[in-house]
C-alpha positions as CSV (number, residue, x, y, z in Angstrom):
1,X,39.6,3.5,-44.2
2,X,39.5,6.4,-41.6
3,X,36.0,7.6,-43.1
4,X,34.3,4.0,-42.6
5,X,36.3,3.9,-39.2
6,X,34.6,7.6,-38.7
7,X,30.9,6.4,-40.8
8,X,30.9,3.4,-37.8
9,X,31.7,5.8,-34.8
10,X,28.8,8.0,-35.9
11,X,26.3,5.4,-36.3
12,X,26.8,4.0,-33.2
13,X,26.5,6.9,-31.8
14,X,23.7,7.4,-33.4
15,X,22.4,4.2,-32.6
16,X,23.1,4.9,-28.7
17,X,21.5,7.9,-28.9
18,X,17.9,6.7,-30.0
19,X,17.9,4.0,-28.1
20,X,18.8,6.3,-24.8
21,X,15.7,8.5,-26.2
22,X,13.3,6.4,-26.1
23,X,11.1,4.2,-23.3
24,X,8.1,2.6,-23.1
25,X,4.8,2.7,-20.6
26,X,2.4,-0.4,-20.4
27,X,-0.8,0.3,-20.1
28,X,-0.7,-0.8,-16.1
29,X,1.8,1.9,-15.2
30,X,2.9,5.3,-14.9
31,X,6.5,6.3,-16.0
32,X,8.4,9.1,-14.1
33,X,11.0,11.2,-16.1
34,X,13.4,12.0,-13.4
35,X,16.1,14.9,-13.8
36,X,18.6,15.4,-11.1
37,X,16.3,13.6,-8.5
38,X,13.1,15.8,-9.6
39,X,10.3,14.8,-11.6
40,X,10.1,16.6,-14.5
41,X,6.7,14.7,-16.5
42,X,4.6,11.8,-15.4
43,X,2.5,9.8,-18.3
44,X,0.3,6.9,-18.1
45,X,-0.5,7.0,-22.1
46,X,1.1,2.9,-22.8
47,X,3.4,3.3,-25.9
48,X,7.0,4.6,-26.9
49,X,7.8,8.2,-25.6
50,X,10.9,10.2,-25.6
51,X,13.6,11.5,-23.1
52,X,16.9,13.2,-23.1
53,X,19.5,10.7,-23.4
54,X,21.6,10.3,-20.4
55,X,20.5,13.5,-18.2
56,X,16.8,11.7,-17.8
57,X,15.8,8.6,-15.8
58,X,12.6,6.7,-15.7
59,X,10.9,5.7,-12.6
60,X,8.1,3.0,-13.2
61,X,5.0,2.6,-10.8
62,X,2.4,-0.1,-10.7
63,X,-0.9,1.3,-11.8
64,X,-2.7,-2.2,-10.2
65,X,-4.0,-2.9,-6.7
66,X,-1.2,-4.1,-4.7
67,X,-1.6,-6.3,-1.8
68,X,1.0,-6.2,1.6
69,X,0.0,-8.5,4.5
70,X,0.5,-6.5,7.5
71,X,2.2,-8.7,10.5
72,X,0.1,-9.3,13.2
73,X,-0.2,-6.8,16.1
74,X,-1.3,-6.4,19.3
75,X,-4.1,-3.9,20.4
76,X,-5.7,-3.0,23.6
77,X,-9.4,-3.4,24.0
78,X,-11.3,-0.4,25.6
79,X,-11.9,-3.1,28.5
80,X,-8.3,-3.5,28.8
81,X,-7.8,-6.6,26.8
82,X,-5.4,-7.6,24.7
83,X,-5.8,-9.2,21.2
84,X,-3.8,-9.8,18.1
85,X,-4.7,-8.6,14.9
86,X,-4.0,-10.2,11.9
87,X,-5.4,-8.6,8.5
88,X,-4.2,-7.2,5.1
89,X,-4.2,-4.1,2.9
90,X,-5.1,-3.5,-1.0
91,X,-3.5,-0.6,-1.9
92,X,-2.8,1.6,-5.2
93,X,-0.8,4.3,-6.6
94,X,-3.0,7.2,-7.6
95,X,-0.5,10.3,-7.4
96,X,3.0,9.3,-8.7
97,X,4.8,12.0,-8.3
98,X,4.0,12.9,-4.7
99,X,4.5,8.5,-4.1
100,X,7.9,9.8,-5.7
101,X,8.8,12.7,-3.4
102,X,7.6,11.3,0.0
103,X,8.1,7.1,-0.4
104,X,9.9,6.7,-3.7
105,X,9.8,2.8,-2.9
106,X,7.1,0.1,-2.5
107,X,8.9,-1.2,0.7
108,X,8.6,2.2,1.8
109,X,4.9,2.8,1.5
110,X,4.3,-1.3,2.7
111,X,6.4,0.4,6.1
112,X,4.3,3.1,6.4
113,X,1.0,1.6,5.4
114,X,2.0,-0.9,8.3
115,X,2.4,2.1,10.7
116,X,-0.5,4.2,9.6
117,X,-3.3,0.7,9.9
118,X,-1.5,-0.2,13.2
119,X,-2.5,3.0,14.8
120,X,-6.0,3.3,13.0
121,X,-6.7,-0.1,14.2
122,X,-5.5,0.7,17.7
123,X,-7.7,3.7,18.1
124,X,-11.0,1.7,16.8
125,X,-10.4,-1.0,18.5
126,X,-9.8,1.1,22.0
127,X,-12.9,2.4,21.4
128,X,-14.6,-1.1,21.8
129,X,-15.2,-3.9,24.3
130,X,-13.7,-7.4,23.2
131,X,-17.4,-8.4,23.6
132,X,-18.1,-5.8,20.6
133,X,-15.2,-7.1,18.7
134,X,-16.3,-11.3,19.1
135,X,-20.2,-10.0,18.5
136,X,-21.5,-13.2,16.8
137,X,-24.7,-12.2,16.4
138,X,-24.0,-9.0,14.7
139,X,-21.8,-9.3,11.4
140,X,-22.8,-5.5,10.3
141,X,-21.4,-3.8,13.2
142,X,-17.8,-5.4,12.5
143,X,-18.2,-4.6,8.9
144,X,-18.9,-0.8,10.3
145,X,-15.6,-1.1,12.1
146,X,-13.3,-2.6,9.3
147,X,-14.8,0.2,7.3
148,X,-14.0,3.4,9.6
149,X,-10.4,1.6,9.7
150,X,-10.3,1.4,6.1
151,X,-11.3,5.2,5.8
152,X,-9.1,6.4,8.1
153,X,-6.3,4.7,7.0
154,X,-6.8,5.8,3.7
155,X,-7.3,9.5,4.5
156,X,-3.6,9.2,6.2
157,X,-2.5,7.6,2.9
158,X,-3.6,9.9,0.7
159,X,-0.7,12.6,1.6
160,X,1.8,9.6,0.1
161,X,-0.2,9.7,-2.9
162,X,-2.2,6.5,-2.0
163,X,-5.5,5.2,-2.0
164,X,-6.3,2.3,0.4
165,X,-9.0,0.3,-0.8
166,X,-9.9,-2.0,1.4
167,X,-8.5,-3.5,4.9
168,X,-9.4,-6.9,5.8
169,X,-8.8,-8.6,9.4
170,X,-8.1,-11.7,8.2
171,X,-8.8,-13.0,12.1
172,X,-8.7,-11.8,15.7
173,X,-6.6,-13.5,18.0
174,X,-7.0,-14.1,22.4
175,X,-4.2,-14.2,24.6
176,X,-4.7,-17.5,25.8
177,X,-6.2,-16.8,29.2
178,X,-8.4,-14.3,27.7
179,X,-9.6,-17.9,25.8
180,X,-11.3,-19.2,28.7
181,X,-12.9,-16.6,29.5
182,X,-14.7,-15.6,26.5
183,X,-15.4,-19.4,25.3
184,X,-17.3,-19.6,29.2
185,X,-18.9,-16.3,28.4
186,X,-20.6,-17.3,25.2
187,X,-21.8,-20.8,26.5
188,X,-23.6,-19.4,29.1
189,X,-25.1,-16.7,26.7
190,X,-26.5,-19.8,24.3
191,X,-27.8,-21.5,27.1
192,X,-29.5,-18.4,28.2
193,X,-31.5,-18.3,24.8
């Protein structure tokens, strides 16, 4: 009787054991092994790998593009307008471990991101005229301006172990006496033509 009691205990801890050993990575992720809060390996092979049992941790990041819809802000034109800003940011993980040791989080890095596009925005757009911001006529040059912000923002990312692909203004927004103004401004430049 006390060897099968003792045969039981061992498999199960043999049991625990292996199962605390092992973890899996999907092919859309990396895996962290964490030791006392410090990354010890980082793998992005998909299949089973092994850890030590109950001293490691595994921290899983998204390999995808992620997508955060930045709140709309306000930002001063170089004429000393004001104008909200509405766009959105794809973003990915490319360097786990330093996401690990400077964000650690998603809500994190969505925080950041927010702060790092507000200012970018805020310098390009100071740069500019509202009349070179609502440029109908000229698509290009606001493509050249979403793209400077989209560089900038992900140079400043980049030390968080992100890359920022893309960020779209999803629209532009006027104070509404700034409305007026601008909706006057552009009849008279159609009837001029």
């Amino acid at each position: 009787m006390k060897k099968r009691f003792v045969l039981i205990a061992v498999l199960v801890l043999v049991f625990l054991l292996a199962t605390n050993a092992l973890f899996t990575v999907r092919e859309n992720e990396y895996a962290c092994t964490v030791r006392f809060s410090q990354i010890i390996e980082t793998t992005d092979q998909p299949g089973l790998h092994f850890k030590v049992p109950f001293l490691d941790n595994i921290r899983y990041f998204t390999k995808s593009t992620q997508f955060y819809d930045i709140p709309p802000s306000e930002v001063l034109t170089s004429d000393k307008q004001n104008m909200t800003v509405d766009c959105y940011i794809l973003w990915s993980i490319t360097d786990p471990q330093q996401f690990y040791r400077t964000l650690g989080t998603t809500g994190k890095a969505e925080d950041r991101l927010n702060a790092i596009t507000y200012t970018a925005m805020k310098i390009a757009m100071g740069k500019l005229a509202q009349a070179d911001i609502i440029n109908m006529e000229e698509g290009g040059k606001r493509n050249d301006i979403y793209h400077k912000i989209s560089s900038d923002v992900d140079t400043l990312a980049a030390t968080y172990g992100i890359h920022v692909e893309d960020v779209k203004i999803k629209q532009f927004d006027l104070p509404e006496s700034n409305l007026n103004a601008v909706y006057n401004r552009m009849i008279s430049e159609r009837k001029q033509m």
